[in-house]
C-alpha positions, 0 to 999 in steps of 0.5 A: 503822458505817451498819449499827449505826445502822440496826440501832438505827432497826429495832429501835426501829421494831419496839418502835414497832409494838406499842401499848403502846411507841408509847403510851409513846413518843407520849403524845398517841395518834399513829395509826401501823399497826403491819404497815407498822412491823414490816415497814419493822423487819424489812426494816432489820434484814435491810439491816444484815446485808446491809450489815454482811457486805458490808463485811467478808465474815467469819465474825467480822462475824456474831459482831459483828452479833448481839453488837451485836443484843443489846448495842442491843436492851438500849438501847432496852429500858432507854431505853423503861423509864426514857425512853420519850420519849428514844427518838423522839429517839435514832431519829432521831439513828440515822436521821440517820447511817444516811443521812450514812454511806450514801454514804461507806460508813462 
């Protein structure tokens, strides 16, 4: 499921490039340039399709990917409407096990 974490990291990478998501989520005005963002958003998601229909070549991995698309973008939704401040933390936990479950393949 190193696919679903990266799927969460570029969906709140995408949220992060628009300027009223990051001034919710870095009160303090933290400079970040949204093109990089959106780009480095865009390319994860492609990553966890790649990496979700290298694991299991079917057509029922598709069906997956795109319920899981909702089902996370919904999270980071209610989490930058209720707790925006959790979302540099729950990225960051998402990140973290992208990259612990990269080389076992999970």
């Amino acid at each position: 499921m190193t696919w679903a974490a990266l799927q969460y990291t570029a969906l709140g990478m995408l949220c992060l490039s628009m300027d009223r998501h990051r001034r919710q989520v870095f009160p303090a005005g933290l400079r970040l340039a949204p093109g990089p963002l959106r780009c480095a958003g865009l390319l994860a998601l492609a990553a966890s399709l790649i990496g979700c229909v290298s694991q299991a070549p079917t057509a029922v991995v598709w069906v997956q990917w795109f319920c899981l698309l909702a089902t996370l973008g919904a999270a980071v939704s209610v989490t930058l409407t209720y707790r925006p401040q959790w979302l540099k933390a729950s990225m960051g936990v998402a990140f973290a096990l992208v990259f612990l479950g990269l080389p076992s393949g999970i």
